[in-house]
Wavefront OBJ file of the C-alpha trace (Angstrom):
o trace
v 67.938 -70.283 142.659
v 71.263 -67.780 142.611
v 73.921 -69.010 144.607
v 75.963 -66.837 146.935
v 79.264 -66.097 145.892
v 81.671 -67.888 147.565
v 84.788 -66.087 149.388
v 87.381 -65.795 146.411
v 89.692 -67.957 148.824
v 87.647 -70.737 149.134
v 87.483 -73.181 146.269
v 86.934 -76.916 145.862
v 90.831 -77.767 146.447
v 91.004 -75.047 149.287
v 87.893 -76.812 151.146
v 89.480 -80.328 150.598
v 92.284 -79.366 152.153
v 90.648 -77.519 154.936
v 89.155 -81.136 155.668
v 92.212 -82.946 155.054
v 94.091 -80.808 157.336
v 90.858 -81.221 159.524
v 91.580 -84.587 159.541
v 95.031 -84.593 160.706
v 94.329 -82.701 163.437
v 91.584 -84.808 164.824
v 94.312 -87.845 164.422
v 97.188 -86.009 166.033
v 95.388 -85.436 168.976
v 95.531 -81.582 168.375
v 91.549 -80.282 167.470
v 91.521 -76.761 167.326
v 87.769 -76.578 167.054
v 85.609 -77.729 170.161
v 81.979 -77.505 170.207
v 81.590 -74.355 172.417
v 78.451 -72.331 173.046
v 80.431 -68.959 171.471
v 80.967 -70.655 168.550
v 77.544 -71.519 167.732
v 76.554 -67.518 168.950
v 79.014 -65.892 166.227
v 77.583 -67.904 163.512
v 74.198 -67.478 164.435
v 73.251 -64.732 162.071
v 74.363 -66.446 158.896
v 76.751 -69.536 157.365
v 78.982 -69.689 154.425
v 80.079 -73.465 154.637
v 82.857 -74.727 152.324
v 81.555 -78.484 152.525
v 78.516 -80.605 152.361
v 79.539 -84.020 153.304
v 77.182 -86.898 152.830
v 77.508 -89.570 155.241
v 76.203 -92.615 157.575
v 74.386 -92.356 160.162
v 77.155 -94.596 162.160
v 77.228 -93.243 165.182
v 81.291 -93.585 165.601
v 81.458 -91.466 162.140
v 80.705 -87.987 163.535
v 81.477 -86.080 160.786
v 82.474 -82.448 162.471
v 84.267 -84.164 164.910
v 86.862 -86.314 162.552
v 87.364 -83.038 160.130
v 87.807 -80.714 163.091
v 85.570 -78.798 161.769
v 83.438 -76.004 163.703
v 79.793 -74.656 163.460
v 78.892 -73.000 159.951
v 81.937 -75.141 158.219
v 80.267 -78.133 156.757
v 76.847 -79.311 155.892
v 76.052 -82.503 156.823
v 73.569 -85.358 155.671
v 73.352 -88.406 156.691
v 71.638 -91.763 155.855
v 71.776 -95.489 156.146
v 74.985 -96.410 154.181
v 75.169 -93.159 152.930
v 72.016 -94.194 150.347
v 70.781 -91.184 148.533
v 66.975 -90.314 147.942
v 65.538 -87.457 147.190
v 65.720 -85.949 150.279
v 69.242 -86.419 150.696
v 70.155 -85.454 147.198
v 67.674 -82.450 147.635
v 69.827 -81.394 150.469
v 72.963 -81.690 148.909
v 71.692 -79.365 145.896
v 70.302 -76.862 147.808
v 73.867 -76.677 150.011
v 75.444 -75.824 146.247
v 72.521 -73.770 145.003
v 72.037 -71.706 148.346
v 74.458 -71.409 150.126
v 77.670 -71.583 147.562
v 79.280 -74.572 148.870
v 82.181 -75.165 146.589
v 82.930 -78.821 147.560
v 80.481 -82.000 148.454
v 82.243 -85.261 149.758
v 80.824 -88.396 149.805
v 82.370 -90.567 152.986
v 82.254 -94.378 153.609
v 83.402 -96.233 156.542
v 85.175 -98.991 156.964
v 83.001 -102.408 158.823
v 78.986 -100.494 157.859
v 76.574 -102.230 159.065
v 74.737 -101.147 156.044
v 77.057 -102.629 153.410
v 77.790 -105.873 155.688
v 73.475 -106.502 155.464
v 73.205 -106.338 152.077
v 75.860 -108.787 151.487
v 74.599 -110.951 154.260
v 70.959 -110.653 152.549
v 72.379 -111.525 148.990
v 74.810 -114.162 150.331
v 71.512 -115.848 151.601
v 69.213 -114.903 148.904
v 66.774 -113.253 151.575
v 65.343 -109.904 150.929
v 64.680 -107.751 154.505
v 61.152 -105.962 154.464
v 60.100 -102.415 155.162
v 62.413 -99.319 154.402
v 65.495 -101.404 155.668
v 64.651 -103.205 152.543
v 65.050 -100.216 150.927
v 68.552 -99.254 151.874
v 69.694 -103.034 150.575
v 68.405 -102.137 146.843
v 70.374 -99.443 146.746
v 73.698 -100.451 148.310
v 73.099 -104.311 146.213
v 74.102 -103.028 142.851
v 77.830 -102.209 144.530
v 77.848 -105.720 146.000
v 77.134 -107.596 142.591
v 79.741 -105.261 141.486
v 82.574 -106.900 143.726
v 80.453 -110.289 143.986
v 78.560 -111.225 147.253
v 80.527 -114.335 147.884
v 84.164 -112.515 148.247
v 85.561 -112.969 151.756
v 86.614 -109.195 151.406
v 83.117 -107.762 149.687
v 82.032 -105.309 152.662
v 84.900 -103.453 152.172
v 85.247 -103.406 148.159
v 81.618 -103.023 148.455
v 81.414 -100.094 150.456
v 84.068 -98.369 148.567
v 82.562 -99.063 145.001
v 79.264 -98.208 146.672
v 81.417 -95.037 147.450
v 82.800 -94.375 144.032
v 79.082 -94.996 142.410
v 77.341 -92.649 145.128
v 80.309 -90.049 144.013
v 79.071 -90.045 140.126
v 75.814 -90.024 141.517
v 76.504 -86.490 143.184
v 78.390 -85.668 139.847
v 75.275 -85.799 137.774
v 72.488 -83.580 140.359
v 70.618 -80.946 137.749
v 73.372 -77.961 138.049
v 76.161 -79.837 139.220
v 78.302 -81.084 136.255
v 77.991 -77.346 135.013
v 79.457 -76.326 138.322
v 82.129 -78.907 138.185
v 82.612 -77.742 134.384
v 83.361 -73.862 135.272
v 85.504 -75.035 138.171
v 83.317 -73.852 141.104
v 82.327 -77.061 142.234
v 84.233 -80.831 143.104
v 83.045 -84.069 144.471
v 85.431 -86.049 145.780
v 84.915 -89.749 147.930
v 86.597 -91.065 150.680
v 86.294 -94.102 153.584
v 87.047 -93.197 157.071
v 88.739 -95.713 159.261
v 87.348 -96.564 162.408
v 90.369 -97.825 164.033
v 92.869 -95.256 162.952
v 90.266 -91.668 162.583
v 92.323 -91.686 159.480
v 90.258 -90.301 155.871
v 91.474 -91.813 152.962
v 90.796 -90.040 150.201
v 89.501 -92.346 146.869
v 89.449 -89.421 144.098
l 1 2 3 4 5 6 7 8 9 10 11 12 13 14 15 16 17 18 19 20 21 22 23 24 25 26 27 28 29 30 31 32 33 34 35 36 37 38 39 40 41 42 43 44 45 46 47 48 49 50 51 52 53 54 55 56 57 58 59 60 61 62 63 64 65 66 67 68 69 70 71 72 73 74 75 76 77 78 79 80 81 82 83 84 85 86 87 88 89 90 91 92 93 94 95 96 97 98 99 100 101 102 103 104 105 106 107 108 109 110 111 112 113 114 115 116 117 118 119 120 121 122 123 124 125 126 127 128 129 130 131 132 133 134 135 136 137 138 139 140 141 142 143 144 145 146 147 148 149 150 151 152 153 154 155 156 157 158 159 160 161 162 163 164 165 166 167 168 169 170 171 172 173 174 175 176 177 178 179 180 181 182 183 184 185 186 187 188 189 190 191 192 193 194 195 196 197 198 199 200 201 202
């Protein structure tokens, strides 16, 4: 698959910034993108998105929303804790691959309820069935990482679960050539949900 060619103005560092300035505007109080009807209608007939953030599927973490962003910007997927399968990593590659996004983000939060029940579930040696179960292997190797029994572990969990979820995205089949010839970044960050603040981790 041939991917578009981006707009010469739009790189990895311009799209972080666009977010980060994003960002600040949601903070500030000062959005300068609204969901409105007429914005949906003029992108209607195509998109050329400089982002594909991965996120949770918190529902105080809505990810246009806190980096201002309007329709046809960003991509966005979403799972528990930000876990990647193959349908979320398939969706990541084909925003790269198809449509020429120049920048994928990988965004933790802080208090998940994700990270917080696979420390729970280690911290009491129990292992919670069906595809919940699931979402605990994958976040557990951050939480042996920091240790399940640190008072602070959901948070250094979630942000090493973060950083290993960012290497992760680093190593999809294309993607370290793109990040190689400069075309493509990854970068992590944890939002905050007290402040609306991102704080960027690389």
């Amino acid at each position: 698959m041939t991917a578009p060619s981006p707009s010469a103005t739009v790189t990895p560092a311009s799209a972080l910034a666009a977010l980060v300035a994003g960002n600040r505007r949601f903070v500030g109080g000062r959005p300068q993108n609204g969901h409105d009807v007429s914005a949906a209608a003029s992108v209607s007939g195509g998109q050329q998105p400089h982002a594909v953030v991965l996120g949770c599927i918190d529902s105080r973490v809505p990810l246009e929303a806190i980096f201002d962003q309007t329709f046809g910007s960003i991509c966005v997927v979403r799972s528990g804790g930000h876990v990647v399968d193959r349908a979320v990593a398939g969706s990541v590659s084909f925003a790269v691959d198809a449509l020429g996004v120049p920048l994928i983000v990988v965004l933790g939060h802080v208090r998940c309820g994700a990270v917080t029940a696979t420390v729970e579930a280690l911290r009491a040696g129990e292992h919670p069935g069906g595809d919940v179960g699931y979402l605990v292997d994958e976040i557990t190797p951050a939480v042996r990482a920091v240790g399940a029994d640190d008072p602070d572990a959901p948070d250094k969990a979630m942000r090493a679960h973060v950083a290993a979820t960012v290497e992760r995205m680093r190593t999809l089949p294309g993607i370290p050539e793109a990040i190689a010839a400069g075309r493509v970044d990854v970068a992590g960050a944890v939002y905050d949900l007290d402040t609306g603040w991102v704080e960027l981790l690389t």
